[in-house]
C-alpha positions as CSV (number, residue, x, y, z in Angstrom):
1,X,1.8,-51.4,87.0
2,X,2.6,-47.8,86.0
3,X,3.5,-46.1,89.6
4,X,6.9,-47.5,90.5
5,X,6.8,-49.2,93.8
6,X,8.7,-48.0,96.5
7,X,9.9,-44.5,95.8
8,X,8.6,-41.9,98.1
9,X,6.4,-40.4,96.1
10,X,7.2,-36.4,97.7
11,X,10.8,-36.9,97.1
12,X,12.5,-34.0,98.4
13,X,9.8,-31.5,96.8
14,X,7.8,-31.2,99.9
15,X,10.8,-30.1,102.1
16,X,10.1,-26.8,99.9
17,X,10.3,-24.2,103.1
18,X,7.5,-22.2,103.9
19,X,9.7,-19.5,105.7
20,X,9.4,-16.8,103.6
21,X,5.3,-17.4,104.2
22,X,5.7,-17.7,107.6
23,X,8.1,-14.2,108.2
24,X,5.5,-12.3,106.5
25,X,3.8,-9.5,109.0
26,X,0.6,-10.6,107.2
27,X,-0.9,-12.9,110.7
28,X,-3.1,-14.2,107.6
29,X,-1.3,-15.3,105.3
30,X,1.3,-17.3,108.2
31,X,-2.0,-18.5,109.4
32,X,-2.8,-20.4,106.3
33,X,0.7,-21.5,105.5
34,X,1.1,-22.6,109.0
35,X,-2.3,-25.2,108.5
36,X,-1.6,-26.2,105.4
37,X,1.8,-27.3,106.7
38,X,-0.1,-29.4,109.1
39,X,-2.4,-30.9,106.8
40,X,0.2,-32.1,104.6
41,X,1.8,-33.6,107.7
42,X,-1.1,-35.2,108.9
43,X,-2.1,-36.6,105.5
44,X,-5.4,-34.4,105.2
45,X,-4.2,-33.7,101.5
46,X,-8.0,-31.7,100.6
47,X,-7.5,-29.0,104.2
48,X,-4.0,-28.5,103.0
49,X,-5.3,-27.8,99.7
50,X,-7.7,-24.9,100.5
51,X,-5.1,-23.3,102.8
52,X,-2.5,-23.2,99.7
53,X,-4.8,-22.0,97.8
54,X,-5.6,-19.5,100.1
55,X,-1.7,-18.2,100.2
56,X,-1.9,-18.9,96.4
57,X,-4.4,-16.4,95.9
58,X,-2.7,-13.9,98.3
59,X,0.9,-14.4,97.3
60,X,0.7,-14.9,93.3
61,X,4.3,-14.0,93.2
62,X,5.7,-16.8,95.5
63,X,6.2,-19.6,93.3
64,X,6.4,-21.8,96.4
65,X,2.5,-21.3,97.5
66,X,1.8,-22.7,93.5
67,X,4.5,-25.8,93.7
68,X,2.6,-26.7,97.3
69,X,-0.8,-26.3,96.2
70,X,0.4,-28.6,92.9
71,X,1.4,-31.6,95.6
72,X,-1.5,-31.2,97.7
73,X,-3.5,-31.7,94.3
74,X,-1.4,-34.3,93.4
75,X,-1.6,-36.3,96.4
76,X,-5.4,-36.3,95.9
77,X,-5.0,-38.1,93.0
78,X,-6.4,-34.6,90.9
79,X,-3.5,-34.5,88.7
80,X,-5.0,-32.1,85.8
81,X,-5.4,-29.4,88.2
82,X,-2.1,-30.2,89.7
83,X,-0.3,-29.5,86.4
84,X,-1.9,-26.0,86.3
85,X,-0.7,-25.4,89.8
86,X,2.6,-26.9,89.0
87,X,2.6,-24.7,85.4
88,X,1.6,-21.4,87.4
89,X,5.3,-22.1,89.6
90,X,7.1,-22.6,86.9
91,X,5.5,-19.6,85.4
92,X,6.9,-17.5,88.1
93,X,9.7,-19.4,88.6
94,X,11.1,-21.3,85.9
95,X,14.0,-22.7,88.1
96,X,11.8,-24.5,90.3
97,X,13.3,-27.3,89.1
98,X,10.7,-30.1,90.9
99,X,7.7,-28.5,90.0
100,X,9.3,-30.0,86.4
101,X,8.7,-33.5,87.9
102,X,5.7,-33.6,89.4
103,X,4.3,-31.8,86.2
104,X,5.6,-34.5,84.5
105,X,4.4,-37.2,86.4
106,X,0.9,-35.8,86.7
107,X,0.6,-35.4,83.1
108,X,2.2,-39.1,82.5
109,X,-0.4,-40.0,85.3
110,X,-3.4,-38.6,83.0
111,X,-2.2,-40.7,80.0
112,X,-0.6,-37.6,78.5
113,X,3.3,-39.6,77.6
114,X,3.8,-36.9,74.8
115,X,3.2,-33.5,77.0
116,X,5.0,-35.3,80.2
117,X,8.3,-36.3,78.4
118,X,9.7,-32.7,78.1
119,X,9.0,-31.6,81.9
120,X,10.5,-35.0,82.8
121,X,13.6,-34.3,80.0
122,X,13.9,-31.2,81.7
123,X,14.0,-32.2,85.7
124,X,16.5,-35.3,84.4
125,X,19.2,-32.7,83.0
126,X,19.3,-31.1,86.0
127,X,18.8,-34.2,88.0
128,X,20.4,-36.8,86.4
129,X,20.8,-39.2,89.8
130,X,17.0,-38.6,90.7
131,X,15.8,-42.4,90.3
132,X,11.9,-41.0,89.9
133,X,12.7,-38.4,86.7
134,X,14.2,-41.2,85.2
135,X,12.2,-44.0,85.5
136,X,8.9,-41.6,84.3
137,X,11.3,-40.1,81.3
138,X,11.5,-44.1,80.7
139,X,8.5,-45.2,80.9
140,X,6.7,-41.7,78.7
141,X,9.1,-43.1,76.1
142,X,8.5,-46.4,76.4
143,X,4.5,-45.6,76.0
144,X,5.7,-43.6,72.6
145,X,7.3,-46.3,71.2
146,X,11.0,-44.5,71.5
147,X,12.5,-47.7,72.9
148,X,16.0,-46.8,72.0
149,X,15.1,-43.6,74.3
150,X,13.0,-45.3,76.9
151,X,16.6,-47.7,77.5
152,X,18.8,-45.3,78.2
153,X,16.6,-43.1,80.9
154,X,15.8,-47.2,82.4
155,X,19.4,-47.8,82.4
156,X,20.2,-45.3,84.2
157,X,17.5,-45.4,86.5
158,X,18.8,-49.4,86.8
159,X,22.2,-47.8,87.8
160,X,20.6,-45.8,90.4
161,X,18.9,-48.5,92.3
162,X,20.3,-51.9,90.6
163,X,17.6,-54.1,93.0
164,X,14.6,-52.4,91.6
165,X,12.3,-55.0,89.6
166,X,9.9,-52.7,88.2
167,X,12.6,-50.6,86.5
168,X,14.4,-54.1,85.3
169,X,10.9,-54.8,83.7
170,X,10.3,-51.9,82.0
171,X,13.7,-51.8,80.5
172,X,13.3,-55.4,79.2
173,X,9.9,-53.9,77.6
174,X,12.6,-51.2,75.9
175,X,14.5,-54.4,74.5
176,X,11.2,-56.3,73.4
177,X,10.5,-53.2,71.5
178,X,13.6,-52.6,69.8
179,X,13.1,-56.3,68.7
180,X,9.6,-55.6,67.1
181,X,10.8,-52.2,65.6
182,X,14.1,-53.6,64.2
183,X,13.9,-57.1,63.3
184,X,17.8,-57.2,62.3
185,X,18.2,-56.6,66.2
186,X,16.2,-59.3,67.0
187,X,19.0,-61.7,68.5
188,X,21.0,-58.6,70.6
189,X,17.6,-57.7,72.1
190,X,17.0,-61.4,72.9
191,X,20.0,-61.3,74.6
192,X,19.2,-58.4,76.5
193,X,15.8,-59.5,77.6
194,X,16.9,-62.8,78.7
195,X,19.3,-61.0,81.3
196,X,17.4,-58.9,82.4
197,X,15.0,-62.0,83.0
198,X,17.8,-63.5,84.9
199,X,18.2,-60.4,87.4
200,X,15.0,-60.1,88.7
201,X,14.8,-63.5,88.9
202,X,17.9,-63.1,90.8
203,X,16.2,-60.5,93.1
204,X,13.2,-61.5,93.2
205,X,11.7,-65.5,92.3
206,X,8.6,-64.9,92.9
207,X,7.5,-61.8,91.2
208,X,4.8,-61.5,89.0
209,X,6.8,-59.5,86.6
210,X,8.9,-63.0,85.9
211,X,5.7,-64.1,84.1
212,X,5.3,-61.2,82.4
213,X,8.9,-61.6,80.9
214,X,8.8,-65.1,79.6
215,X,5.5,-63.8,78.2
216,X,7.4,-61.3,76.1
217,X,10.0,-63.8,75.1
218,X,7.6,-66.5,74.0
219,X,5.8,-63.7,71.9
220,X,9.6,-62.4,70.5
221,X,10.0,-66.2,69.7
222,X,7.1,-66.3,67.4
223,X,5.4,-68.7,70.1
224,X,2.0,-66.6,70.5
225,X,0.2,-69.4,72.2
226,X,2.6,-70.0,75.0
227,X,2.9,-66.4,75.5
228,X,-1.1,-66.3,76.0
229,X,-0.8,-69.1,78.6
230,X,1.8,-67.3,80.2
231,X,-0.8,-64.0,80.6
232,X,-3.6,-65.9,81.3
233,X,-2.1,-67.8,84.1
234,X,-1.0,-64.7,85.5
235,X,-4.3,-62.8,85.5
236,X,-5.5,-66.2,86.9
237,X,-3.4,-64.8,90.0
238,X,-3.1,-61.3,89.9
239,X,-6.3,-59.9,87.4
240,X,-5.9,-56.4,88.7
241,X,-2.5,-55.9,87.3
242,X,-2.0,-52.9,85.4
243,X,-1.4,-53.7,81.6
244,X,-1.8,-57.8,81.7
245,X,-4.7,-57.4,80.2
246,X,-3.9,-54.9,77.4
247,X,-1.0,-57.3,76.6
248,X,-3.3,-60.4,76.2
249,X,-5.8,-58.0,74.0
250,X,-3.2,-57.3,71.9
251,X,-2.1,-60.9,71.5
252,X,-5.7,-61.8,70.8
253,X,-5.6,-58.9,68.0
254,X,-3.2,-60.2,66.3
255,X,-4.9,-63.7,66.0
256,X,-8.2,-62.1,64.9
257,X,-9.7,-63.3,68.2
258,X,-12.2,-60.1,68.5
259,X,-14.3,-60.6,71.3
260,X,-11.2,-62.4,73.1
261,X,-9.6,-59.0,72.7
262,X,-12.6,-56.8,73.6
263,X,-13.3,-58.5,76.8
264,X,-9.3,-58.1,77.9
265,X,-9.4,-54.2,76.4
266,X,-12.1,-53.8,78.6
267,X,-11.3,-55.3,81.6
268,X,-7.8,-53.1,81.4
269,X,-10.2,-50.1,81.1
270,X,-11.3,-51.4,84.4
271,X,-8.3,-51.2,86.4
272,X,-7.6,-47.6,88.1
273,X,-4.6,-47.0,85.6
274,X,-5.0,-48.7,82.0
275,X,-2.6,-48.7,79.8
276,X,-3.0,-45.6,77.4
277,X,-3.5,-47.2,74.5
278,X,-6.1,-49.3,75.2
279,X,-8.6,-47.1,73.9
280,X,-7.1,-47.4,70.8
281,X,-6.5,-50.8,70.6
282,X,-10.7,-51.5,71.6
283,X,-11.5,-48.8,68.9
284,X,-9.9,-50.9,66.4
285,X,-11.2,-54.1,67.7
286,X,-14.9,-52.5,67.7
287,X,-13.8,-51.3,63.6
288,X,-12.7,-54.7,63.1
289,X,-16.3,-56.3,64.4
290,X,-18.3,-53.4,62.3
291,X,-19.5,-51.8,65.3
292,X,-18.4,-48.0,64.0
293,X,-20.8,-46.3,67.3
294,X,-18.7,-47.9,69.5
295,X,-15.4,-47.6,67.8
296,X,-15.9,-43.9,67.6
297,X,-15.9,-42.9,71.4
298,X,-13.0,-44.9,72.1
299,X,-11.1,-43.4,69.0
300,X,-12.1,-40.2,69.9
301,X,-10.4,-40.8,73.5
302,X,-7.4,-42.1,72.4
303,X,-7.2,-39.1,70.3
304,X,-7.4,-36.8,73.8
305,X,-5.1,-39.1,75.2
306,X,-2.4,-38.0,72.0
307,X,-3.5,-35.7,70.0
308,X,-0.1,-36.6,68.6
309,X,-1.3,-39.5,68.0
310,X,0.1,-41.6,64.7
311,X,-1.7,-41.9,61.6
312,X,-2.9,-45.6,62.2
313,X,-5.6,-44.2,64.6
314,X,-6.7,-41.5,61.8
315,X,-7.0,-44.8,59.6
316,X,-9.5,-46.8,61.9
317,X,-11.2,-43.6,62.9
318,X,-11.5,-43.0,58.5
319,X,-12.8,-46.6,58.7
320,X,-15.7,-46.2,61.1
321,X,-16.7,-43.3,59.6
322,X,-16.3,-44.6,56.9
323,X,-19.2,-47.6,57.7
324,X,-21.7,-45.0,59.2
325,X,-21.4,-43.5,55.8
326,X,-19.8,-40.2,56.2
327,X,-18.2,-39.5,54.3
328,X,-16.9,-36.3,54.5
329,X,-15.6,-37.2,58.0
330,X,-13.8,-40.2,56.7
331,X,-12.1,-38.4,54.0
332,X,-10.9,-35.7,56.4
333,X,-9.8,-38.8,58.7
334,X,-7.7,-40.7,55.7
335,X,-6.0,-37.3,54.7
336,X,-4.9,-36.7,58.3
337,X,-3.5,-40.2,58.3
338,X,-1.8,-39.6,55.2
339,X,-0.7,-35.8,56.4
340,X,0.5,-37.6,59.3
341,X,2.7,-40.2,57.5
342,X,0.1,-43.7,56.5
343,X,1.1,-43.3,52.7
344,X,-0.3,-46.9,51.4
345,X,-1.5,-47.7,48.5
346,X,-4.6,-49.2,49.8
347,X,-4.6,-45.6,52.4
348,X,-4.9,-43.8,48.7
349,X,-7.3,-46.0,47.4
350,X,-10.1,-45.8,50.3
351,X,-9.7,-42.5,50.0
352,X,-10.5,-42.4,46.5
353,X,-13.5,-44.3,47.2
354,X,-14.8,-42.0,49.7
355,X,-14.2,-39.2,47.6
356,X,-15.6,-40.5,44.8
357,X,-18.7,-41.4,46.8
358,X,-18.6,-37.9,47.9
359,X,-18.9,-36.4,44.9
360,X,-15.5,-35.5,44.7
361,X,-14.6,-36.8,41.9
362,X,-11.4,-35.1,40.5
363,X,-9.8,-35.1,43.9
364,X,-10.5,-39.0,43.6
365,X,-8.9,-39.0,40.1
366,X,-5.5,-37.9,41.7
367,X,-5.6,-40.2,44.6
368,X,-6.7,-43.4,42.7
369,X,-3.3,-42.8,40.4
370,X,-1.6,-42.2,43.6
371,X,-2.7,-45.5,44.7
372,X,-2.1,-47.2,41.1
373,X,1.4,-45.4,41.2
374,X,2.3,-46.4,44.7
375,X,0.3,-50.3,43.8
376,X,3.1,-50.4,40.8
377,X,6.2,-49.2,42.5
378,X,5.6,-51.9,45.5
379,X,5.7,-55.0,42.8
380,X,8.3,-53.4,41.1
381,X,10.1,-53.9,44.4
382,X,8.9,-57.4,45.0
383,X,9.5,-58.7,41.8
384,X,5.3,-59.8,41.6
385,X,3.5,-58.9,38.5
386,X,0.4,-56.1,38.9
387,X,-2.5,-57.8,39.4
């Protein structure tokens, strides 16, 4: 699950007073604010949205109208216009300090961890006790693989409301990551995750996230098979939930079970929130099966997702094109992986090929001694003889 459980989603945003509206000799305008205030209240989110929109348009100075018609958007689950409402306050009045969260959030909620984490960074400074900026700063990290980053916002989100489970899981998913990232941290993240296993299971027996903990430690173990039976049995109880089956994919990735991992990739794209990276991950599972058509679209959303995104999706997108045979477009896909950091030999060396296949064939010249050069210096390293 990605929304944490239990937190009043409106926090103490939607105490934001309408007086100012309301004082205003304009019957009109008090009119609107007045039924949009009732809406809200009554839960009809969409009437509450046309009459902020309505004081919007005829107060573009008052900041409030913006960061109301923002939540009315966000409570309708429409969260890319609720970030330009959000934006527009902010524009007018940068010290609106919750339009910053629920900017944040409504970005994080359209899969956009890179553009939320600075609006969430920002409410957190000047919130630092606010359980919800926290635990999205967390989890925006956590989705950009800055674990060390994505600890210390779930830490303190931990300290904030100790009994929380979903914040305990997330910050064991900050440990698990460390683990992966650093393997000379291995055994102190073991450690970590192991505890944190112990307090929710302290809090809460029965909860599913239990499952998915001993999943994670069975996979930090080395001990892939158990940590698939863990998953499965879980989704055997509980198949809608939210990133179980983008963990499984992954697991099934690494074993080279393809269609394993495109059947769990797609049933995650299912769910009303999938993890962000599953388009990704099925891209690269539809590269791996030599089904480039397919890989394309979902490469090509992962790249909306991010368009940060790391170099290993410019790879696999350099790869499909590369087995549709265009090669243009692959080559301009392997140098933005390399631009953005994939410097491999092998990275050089399908380049090289495409280039050369191209026509290119100067430009190949220098990236095939790249590739030699880079192919050398690695079994210098290793001590292994050039083969």
């Amino acid at each position: 699950m990605r929304r944490l459980p239990g937190l009043v989603v409106l926090s103490a945003a939607f105490s934001i007073a309408m007086s100012a509206v309301a004082q205003n000799d304009e019957d009109v305008v008090s009119r609107h604010a007045q039924a949009a205030s009732a809406a809200m209240r009554a839960g009809d989110y969409a009437s509450a949205e046309e009459h902020y929109r309505a004081v919007a348009h005829l107060r573009p100075e008052m900041a409030e109208a913006e960061m109301n018609l923002g939540l009315s958007l966000f409570l309708q689950k429409k969260y890319q216009a609720a970030t330009q409402a959000f934006d527009s306050a902010l524009k007018v009045n940068p010290e609106l300090i919750n339009a910053r969260l629920f900017a944040g959030i409504s970005r994080f909620d359209l899969n956009h961890p890179a553009a939320a984490a600075p609006y969430l960074r920002r409410y957190t400074e000047a919130k630092p006790n606010d359980l919800q900026g926290q635990f999205y700063l967390g989890v925006s990290y956590l989705e950009l693989d800055r674990y060390e980053d994505a600890e210390r916002a779930l830490r303190t989100a931990s300290s904030i409301d100790p009994r929380n489970v979903d914040v305990l899981y997330h910050l064991a998913q900050s440990f698990l990551g460390q683990a992966r990232k650093d393997p000379s941290r291995r055994e102190a993240m073991a450690r970590a995750y192991e505890k944190t296993l112990e307090q929710i299971a302290a809090i809460d027996p029965t909860s599913y996230r239990l499952a998915q903990i001993r999943a994670g430690v069975s996979e930090l173990e080395g001990n892939k098979a158990q940590a698939m039976s863990e998953l499965e049995n879980l989704l055997r109880n509980d198949p809608r939930a939210s990133g179980i089956h983008y963990a499984l994919g992954c697991l099934y990735l690494e074993a080279r079970e393809y269609e394993k991992a495109r059947a769990q990739f797609q049933a995650e794209l299912e769910l009303e929130r999938p993890y962000p990276r599953t388009w990704l991950q099925l891209g690269h599972v539809y590269v791996a099966l030599q089904m480039p058509g397919k890989a394309i679209p979902m490469l090509q959303h992962a790249l909306d997702v991010d368009p940060a995104s790391s170099g290993l999706l410019w790879v696999n997108i350099a790869q499909a094109y590369r087995s549709l045979n265009e090669a243009e477009k692959s080559i301009a896909a392997y140098q933005k992986a390399i631009q953005l950091g994939q410097r491999g030999a092998s990275i050089y060396y399908q380049l090289a090929f495409m280039q050369k296949k191209a026509g290119h064939v100067e430009e190949a010249g220098r990236n095939l001694a790249i590739s030699e050069k880079l192919r050398n210096e690695s079994n210098q390293h290793t001590g292994s003889k050039p083969q």
